[in-house]
VOGU-3710 file (C-alpha; in Angstrom, 3 decimals, decimal comma):
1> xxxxxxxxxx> 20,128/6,509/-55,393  22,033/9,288/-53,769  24,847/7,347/-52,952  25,023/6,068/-56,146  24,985/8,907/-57,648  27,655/11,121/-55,556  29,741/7,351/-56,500  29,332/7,979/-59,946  29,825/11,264/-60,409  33,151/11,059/-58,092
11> xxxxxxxxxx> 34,786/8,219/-60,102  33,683/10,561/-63,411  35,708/13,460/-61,743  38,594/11,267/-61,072  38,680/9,960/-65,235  38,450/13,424/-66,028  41,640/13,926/-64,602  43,117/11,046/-66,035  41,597/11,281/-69,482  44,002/14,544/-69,868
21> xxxxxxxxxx> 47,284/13,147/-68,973  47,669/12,169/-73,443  47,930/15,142/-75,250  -3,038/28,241/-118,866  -4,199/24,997/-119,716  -7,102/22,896/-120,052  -8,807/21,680/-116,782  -7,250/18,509/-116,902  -4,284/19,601/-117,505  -3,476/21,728/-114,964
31> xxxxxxxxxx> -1,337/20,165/-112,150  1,341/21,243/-109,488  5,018/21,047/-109,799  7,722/20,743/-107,474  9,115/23,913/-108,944  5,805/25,896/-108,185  6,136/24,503/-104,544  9,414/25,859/-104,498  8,491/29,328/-105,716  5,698/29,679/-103,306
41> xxxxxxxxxx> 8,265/28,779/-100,364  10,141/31,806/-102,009  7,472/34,184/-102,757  6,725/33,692/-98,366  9,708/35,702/-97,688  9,589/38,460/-100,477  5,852/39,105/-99,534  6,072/38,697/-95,662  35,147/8,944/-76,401  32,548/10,359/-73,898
51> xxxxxxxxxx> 33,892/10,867/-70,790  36,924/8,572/-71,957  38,936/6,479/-69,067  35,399/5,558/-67,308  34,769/2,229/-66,920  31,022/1,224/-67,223  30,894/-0,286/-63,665  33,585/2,408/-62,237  35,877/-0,480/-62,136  39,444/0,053/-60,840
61> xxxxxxxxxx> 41,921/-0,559/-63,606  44,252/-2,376/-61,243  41,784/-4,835/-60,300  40,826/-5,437/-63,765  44,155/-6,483/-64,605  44,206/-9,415/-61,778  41,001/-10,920/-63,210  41,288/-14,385/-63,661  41,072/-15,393/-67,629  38,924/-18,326/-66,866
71> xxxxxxxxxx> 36,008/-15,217/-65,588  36,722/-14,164/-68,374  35,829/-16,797/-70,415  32,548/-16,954/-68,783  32,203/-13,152/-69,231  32,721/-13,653/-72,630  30,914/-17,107/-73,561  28,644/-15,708/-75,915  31,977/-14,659/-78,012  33,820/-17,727/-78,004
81> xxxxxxxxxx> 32,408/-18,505/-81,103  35,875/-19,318/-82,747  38,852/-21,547/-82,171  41,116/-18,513/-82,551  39,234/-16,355/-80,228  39,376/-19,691/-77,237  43,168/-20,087/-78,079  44,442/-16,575/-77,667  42,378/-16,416/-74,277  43,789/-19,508/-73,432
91> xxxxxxxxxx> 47,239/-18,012/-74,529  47,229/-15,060/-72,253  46,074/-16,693/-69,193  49,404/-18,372/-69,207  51,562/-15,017/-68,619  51,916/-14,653/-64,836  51,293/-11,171/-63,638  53,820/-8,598/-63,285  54,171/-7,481/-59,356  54,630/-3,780/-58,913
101> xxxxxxxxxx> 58,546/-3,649/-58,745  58,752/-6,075/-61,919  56,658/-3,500/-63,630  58,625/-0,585/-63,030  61,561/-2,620/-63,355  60,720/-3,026/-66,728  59,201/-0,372/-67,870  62,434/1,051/-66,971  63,595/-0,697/-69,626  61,390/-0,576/-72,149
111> xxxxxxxxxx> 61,246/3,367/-72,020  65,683/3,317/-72,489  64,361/1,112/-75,874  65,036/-2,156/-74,630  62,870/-3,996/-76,999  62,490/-7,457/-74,916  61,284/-5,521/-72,010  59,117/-3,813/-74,029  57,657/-7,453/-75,336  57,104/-8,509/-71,921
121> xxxxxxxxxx> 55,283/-5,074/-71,156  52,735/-5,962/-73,778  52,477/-9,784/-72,973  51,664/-9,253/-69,308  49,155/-6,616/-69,639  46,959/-8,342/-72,879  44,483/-9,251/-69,642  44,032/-6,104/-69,149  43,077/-5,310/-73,075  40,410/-8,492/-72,621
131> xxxxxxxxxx> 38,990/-6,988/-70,340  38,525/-3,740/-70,836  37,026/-5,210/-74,515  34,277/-6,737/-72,823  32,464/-3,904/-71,532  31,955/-3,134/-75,130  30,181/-6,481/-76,329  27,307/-5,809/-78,713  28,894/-2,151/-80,091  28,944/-3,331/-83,321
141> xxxxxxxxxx> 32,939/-4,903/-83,771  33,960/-8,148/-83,162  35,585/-9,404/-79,779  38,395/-9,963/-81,377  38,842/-6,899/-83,458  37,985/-4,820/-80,435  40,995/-6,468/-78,603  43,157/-5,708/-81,657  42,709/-2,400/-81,433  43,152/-1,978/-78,028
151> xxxxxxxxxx> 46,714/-3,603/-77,374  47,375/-1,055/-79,978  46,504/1,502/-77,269  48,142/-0,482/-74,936  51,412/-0,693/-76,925  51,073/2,815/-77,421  50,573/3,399/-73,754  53,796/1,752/-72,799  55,757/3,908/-75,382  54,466/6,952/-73,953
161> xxxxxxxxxx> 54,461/5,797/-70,294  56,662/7,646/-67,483  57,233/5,137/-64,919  59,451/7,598/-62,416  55,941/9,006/-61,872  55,170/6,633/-59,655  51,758/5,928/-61,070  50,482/2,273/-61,785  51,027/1,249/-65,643  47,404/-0,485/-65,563
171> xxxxxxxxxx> 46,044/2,944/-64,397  47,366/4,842/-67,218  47,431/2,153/-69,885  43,311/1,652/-69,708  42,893/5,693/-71,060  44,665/4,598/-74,088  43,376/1,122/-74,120  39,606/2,644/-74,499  40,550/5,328/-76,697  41,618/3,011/-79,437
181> xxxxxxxxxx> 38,495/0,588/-79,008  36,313/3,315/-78,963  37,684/4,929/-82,066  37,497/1,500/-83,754  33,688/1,646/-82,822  32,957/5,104/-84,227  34,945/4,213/-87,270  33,645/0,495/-88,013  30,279/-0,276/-86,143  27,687/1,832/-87,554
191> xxxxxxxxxx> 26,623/1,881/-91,664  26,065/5,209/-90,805  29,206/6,950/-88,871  28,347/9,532/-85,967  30,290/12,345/-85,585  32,793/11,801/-82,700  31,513/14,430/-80,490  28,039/12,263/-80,377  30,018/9,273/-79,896  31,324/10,158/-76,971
201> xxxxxxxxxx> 27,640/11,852/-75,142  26,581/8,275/-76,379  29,031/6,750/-74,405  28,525/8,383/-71,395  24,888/8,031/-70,792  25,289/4,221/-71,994  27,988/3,932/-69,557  25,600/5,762/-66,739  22,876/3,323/-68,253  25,113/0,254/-67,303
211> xxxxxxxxxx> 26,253/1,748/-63,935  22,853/1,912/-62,816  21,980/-1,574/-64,457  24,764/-2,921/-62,584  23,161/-1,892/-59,422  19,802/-3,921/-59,744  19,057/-7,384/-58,478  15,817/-7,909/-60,996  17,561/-7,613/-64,519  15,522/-4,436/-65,553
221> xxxxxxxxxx> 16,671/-1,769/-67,694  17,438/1,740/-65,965  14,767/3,998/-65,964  15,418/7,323/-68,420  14,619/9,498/-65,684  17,555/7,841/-63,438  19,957/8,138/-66,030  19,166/11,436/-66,503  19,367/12,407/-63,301  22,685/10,204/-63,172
231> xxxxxxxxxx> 24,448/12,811/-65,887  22,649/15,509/-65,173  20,839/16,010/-68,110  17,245/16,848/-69,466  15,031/13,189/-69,631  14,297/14,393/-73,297  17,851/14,438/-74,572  18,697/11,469/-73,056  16,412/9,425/-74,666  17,402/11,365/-78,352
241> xxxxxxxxxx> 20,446/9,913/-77,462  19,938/6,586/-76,561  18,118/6,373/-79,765  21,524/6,955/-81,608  22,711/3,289/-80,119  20,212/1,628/-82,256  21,672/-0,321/-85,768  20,783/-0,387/-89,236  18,499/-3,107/-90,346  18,373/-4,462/-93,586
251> xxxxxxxxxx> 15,429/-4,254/-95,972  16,027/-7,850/-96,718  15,775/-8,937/-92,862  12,821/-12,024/-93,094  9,994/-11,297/-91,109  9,440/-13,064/-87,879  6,375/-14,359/-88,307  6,604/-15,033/-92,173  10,636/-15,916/-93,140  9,558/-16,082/-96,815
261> xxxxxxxxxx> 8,444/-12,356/-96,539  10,950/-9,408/-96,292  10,615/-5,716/-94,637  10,621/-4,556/-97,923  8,074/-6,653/-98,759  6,047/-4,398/-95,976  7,002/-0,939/-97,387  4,620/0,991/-99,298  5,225/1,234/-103,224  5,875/4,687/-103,920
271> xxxxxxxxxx> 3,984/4,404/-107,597  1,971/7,131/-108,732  -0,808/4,914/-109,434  -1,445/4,108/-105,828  -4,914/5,240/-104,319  -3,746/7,409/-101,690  -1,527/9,727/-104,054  -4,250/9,545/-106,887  -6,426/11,369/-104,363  -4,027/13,386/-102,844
281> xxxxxxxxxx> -2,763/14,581/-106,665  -6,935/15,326/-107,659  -7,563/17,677/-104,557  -4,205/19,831/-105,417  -5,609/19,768/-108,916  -8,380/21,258/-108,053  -7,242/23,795/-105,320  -4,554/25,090/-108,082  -7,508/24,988/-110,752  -9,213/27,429/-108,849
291> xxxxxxxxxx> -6,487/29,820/-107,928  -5,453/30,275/-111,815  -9,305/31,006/-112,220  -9,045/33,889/-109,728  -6,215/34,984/-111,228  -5,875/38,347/-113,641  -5,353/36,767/-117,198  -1,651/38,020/-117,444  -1,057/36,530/-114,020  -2,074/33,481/-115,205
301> xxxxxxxxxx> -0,310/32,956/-118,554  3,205/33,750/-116,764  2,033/31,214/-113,645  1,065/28,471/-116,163  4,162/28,779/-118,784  6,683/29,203/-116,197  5,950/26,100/-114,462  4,383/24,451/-117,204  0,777/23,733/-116,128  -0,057/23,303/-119,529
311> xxxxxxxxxx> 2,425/19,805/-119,838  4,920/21,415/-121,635  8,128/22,394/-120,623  8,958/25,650/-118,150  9,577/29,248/-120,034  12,153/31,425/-119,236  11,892/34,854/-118,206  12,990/35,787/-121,487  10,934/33,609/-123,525  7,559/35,210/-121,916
321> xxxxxxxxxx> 8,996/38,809/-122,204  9,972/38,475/-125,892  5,830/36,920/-126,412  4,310/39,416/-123,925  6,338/42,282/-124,981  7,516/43,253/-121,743  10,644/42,908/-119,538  12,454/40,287/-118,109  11,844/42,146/-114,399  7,734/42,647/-115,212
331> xxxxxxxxxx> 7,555/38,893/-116,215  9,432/38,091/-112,619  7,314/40,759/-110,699  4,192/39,456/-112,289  5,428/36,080/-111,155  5,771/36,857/-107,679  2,504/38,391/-107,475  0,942/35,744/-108,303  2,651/33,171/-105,985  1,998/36,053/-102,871
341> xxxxxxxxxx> -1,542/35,114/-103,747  -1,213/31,204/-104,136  0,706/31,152/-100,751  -2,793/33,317/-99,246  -4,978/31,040/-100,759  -3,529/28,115/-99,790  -2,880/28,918/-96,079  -6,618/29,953/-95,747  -7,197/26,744/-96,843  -5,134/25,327/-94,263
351> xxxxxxx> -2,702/23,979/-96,740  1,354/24,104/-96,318  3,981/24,296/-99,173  4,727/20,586/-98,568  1,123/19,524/-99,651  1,729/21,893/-102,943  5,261/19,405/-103,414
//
């Protein structure tokens, strides 16, 4: 595990490096409100791309490059699902591979805007595109879009690449190459979007997750605790995180054991007629019954009108001052009195402001 994870944590420095280089009522009337709920919350204060350029398996992008298509095709079986997606593999796998002096030769080229050279930079490297794209099967995009998107990057990459550096074009094109499918996934996989920051942590424990995965001989999933301790992380966020990989699923998904029933076929109704919140609506009616009855009478009558206990609509402030005779402010401070006390009552009772909701 050690070894492993000194590997790991090496290549991860190395991509770090890399991944810079791109810039009163009746009884039965009385009832609570959400309003009163509210005021009582109130009243409580006034009284008291991940670690982008790392490849899942740590895989040189130089080797990745040389892979032969038909590997790929294997890789990718479950994806070959279209004639279109089986011909443009097939397509590529006919473009012989550049050798290191052709590359620079031109590349050359293509950066003094010679716009064949430049077409022969992006045929001979759409291997490389295919498979990088595989490592993110099951994201959420197609195979094929995911490959769109990324000899975007990689045409992108060859625009911005500086060949008298001496570096390897495969080297720096995968950076760009992942950005672009990994943006695509942010932007197009989830029905709801994650911000881009959790994106990326998501990608690098799944990529940790996979690294350790790869490393197994019995096909079981990494343990939390190893990927953890993998990116150096608590076990707790980890699995918060892992959490964020799972999709959407559709009310109207059939059941597996009954295809003729749905999930929302399963929910509970939310009608007010339903036992549970008949119940639950009769014990708040009582608890708030006997809090007006402790109450003094002009306590009460301001509780009751401005939240309209009595089934008819909420007073104003005004309203009650012009029928009490007294200020705006006294109505208000009466007001919060008397929620000081509900909030008292309530939490002697061992009841919270949600129940009051």
């Amino acid at each position: 595990m050690h070894n492993n994870l000194s590997t790991y944590k090496l290549e991860n420095s190395a991509t770090n490096d890399e991944s810079d280089m791109p810039a009163d009522a009746s009884d039965e009337d009385v009832r609570s409100t959400p309003e009163l709920g509210d005021a009582v919350d109130s009243a409580d204060d006034v009284g008291d791309l991940a670690q982008e350029g790392q490849d899942e398996q740590g895989e040189d992008p130089a080797a990745l490059i040389v892979a032969p298509i038909d590997e790929l095709k294997n890789v990718l079986a479950a994806e070959l699902s279209t004639d279109t997606t089986q011909y443009y593999l097939n397509q590529i796998g006919t473009r012989p591979l550049f050798a290191s002096a052709e590359e620079l030769h031109y590349a050359t080229l293509a950066k003094q805007g010679n716009f064949e050279a430049r077409q022969k930079m992006i045929e001979h490297n759409l291997r490389l595109v295919v498979s990088i794209a595989k490592h993110y099967i099951n994201r959420g995009v197609a195979l094929l879009d995911m490959i769109e998107e990324g000899n975007l990057g990689l045409m992108h990459a060859i625009d911005k690449f500086e060949p008298e550096r001496g570096f390897r074009f495969s080297t720096y094109a995968t950076w760009w190459i992942r950005q672009s499918i990994e943006r695509a996934i942010m932007n197009q996989a989830r029905t709801i979007r994650l911000p881009v920051h959790m994106v990326r942590e998501l990608n690098q424990i799944l990529r940790a997750k996979y690294h350790l995965e790869s490393q197994r001989r019995d096909g079981r999933d990494a343990a939390l605790e190893d990927i953890a301790l993998l990116v150096d992380r608590p076990v707790d966020e980890v699995q918060d995180i892992l959490t964020l990989s799972e999709h959407a699923t559709s009310l109207d998904t059939p059941l597996d054991n009954d295809p003729q029933s749905s999930l929302m076929d399963m929910l509970p109704g939310d009608s007010d007629d339903a036992p549970d919140i008949r119940a639950e609506q009769h014990e708040m009616t009582i608890l708030v019954r006997d809090w007006l009855s402790k109450l003094p009478d002009k306590q009460r009558i301001v509780i009751v009108r401005r939240f309209g206990l009595d089934n008819d609509d909420p007073a104003t402030l005004e309203t009650l001052a012009d029928e009490m005779g007294i200020t705006r402010e006294r109505v208000r401070q009466i007001q919060q009195e008397a929620l000081i006390k509900l909030k008292r009552s309530f939490a002697s009772r061992g009841v919270g402001r949600d129940s009051v909701l």
